[in-house]
C-alpha positions in Angstrom: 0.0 0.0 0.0 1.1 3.5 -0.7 1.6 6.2 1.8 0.8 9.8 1.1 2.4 12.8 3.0 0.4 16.3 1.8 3.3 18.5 3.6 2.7 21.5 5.6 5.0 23.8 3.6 3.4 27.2 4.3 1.8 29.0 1.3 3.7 26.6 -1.1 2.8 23.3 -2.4 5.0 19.8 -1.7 3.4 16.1 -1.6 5.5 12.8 -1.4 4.0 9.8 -2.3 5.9 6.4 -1.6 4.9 3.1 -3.3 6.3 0.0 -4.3 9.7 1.2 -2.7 9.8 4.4 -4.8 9.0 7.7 -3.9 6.7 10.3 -6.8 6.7 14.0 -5.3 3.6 16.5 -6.7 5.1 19.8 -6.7 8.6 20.5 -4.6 9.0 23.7 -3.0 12.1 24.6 -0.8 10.8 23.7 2.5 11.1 19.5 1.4 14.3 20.8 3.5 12.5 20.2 6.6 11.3 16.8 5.5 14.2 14.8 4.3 12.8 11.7 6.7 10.3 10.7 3.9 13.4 11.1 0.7 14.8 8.3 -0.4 18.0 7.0 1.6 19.2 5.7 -1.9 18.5 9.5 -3.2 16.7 8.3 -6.5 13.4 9.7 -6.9 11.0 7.8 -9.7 9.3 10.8 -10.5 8.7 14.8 -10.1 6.1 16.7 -11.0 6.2 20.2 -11.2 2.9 21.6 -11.8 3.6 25.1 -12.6 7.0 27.1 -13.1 6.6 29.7 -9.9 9.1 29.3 -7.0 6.9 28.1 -4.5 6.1 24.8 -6.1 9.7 24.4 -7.9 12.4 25.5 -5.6 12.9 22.7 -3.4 14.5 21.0 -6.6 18.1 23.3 -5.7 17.8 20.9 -2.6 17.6 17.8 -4.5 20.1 19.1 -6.9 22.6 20.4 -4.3 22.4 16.9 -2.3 22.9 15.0 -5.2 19.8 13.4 -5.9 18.7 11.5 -8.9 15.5 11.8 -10.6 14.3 9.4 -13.1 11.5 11.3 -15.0 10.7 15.2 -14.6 7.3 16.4 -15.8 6.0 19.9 -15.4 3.8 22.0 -17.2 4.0 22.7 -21.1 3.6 26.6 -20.8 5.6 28.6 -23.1 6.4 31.6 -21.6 5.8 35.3 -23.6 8.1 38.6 -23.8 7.1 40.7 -20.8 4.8 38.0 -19.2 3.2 39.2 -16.1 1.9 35.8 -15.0 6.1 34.4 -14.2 8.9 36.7 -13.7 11.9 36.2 -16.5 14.4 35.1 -13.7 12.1 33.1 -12.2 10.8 31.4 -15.7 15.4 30.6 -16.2 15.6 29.7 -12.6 13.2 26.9 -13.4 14.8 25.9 -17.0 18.5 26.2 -15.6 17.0 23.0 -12.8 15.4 21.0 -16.0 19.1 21.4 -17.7 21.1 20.4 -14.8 18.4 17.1 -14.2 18.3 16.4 -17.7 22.2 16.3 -18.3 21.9 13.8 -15.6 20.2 11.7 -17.2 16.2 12.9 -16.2 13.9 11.9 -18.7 11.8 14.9 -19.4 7.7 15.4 -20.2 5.9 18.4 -20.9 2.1 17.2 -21.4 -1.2 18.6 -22.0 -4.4 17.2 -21.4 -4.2 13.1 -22.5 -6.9 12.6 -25.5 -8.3 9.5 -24.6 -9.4 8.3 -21.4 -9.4 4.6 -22.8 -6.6 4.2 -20.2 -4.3 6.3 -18.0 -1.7 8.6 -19.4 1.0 6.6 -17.0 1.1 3.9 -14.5 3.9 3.9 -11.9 5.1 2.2 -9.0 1.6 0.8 -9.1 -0.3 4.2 -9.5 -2.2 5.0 -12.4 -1.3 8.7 -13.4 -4.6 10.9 -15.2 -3.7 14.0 -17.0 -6.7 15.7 -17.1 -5.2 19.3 -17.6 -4.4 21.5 -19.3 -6.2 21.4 -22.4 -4.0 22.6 -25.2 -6.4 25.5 -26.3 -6.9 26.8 -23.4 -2.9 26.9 -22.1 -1.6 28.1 -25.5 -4.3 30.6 -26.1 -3.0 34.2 -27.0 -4.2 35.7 -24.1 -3.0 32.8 -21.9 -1.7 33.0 -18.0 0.6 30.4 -16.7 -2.1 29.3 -14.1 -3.9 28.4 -17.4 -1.1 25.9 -18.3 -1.2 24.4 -14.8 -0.9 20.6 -14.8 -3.9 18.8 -13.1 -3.5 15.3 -12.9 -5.2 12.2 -11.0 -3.3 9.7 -9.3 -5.4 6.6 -8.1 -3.9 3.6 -5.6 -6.3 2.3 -3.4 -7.8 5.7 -3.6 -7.5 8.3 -5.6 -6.5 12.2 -5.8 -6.8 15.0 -7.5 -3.9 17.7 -8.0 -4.9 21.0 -9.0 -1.6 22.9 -9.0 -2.8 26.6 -8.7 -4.9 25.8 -12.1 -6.9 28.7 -13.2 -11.2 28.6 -13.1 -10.7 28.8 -16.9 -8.9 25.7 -16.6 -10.9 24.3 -14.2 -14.5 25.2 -15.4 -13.3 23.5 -18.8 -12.0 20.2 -17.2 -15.6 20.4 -15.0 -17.2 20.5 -18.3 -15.5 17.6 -20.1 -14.8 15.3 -17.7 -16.1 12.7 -15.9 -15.0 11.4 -12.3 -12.2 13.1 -12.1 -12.2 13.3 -8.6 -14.6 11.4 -6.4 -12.7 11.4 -3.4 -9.3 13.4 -2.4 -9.1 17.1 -3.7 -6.0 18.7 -3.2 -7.5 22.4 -3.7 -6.2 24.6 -6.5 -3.8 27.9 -5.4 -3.4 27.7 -1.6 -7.8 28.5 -0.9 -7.3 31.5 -3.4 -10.7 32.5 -4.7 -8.9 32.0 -8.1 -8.7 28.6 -8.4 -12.2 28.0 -6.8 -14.3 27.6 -9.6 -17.7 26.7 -8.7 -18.8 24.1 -11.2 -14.9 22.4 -10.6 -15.5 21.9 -6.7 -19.1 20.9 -7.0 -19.3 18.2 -9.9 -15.4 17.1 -8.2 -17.2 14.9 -5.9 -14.5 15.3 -3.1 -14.7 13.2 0.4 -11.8 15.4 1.6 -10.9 18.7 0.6 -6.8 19.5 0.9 -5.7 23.1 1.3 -1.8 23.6 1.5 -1.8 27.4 2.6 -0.7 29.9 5.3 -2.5 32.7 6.2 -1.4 35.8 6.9 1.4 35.6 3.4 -1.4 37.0 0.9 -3.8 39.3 2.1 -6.3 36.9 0.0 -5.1 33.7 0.7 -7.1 31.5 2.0 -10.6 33.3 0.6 -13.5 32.9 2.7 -15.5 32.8 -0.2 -13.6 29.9 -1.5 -13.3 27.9 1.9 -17.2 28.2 2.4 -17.1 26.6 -1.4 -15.0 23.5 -0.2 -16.8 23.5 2.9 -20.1 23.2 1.2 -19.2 20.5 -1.3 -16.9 17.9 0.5 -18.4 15.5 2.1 -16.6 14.5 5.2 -13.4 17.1 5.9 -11.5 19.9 4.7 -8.3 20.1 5.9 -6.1 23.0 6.3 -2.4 22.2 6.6 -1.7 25.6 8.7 -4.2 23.9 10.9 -3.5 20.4 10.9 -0.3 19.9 10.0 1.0 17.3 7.7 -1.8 15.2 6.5 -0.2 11.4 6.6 -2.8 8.8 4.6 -2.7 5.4 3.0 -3.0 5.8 -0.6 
């Protein structure tokens, strides 16, 4: 049986999943520092992924790169970043690409994905996990007008139960993958941009289906972070608990 650990990592974003005798992390920001206990003693990660280039879900991978660990496959989101792009600061945007250069010279096998096309079967299966990539669709993270929360991955991961990672996806994003996809959810949500009212689309949360409702935030960083507005929202449509990680802590579950 897996184990998931959803880490308390402030107003950031890290998860570490162990199965089969690997570990998969969802998102890696700089505080996996603080939680080297659940990293491999053999320092070779199966997987990464990165759901979006800001430094709060990516910058814990200077860690792994300064300690000298391994990682077999890297995938993060396909966003192309534009000239003068408000939604990911230049530095920030080579910050990110100088990590996938370093990893990939050492071997990383690298994937940039949009939305799968056919939900015949899942878009990977490892260490015993069946990976869904349900976001983002194509049009939607390469339109003209496009934000790099709109390129967010959102992807599925189902053991003996299954989760939903929203990254800090945008309700564009979201209210399109509400629209056009069935159960993509029906049990764990890990909640979209820290309880941000952006990332809280309506139609998302309700027809998600969620037992528990994740929310990896801080308050007090953001002056809107977490949005009452949006925690009513996951309040309202989960069906046993949400969880707040400034509250509770780590969340440790079977998975």
């Amino acid at each position: 049986m897996a184990k998931v650990h959803f880490l308390d990592v402030g107003c950031a974003d890290t998860t570490i999943i162990e199965s089969n005798g690997g570990v998969i992390i969802v998102d890696c920001c700089k505080d996996i520092i603080n939680y080297t206990s659940l990293l491999p003693a053999s320092k070779s990660i199966k997987a990464v992924f990165i759901t979006h280039q800001h430094y709060d879900h990516f910058l814990g991978l200077e860690y792994l790169k300064n300690n000298y660990y391994s990682i077999e496959y890297l995938i993060y989101s396909p966003y192309e970043r534009r000239y003068s792009d408000n939604s990911i600061e230049y530095e920030e945007w080579n910050s990110f690409n100088n990590f996938v250069t370093y990893f990939k010279n050492k071997g990383t096998k690298i994937y940039t994905p949009y939305r799968q096309n056919s939900f015949d079967e899942p878009w990977w299966t490892v260490l015993g996990l069946d990976v869904w990539m349900i976001g983002p669709e194509k049009s939607i993270a390469t339109n003209s007008t496009r934000e790099l929360h709109d390129a967010s991955l959102v992807l599925t991961l189902i053991g003996s139960r299954r989760c939903c990672f929203a990254g800090d996806a945008s309700d564009t994003s979201l209210n399109w993958i509400a629209k056009n996809t069935n159960n993509y959810c029906d049990d764990i949500l890990h909640v979209s941009h820290h309880g941000s009212i952006n990332g809280a689309d309506l139609d998302f949360i309700k027809n998600a289906n969620v037992k528990n409702s994740i929310i990896s935030t801080k308050s007090g960083v953001h002056s809107n972070v977490p949005d009452s507005t949006a925690i009513q929202r996951y309040n309202t449509y989960t069906q046993l608990e949400v969880l707040r990680t400034d509250v509770k802590g780590s969340i440790h579950w079977d998975f």
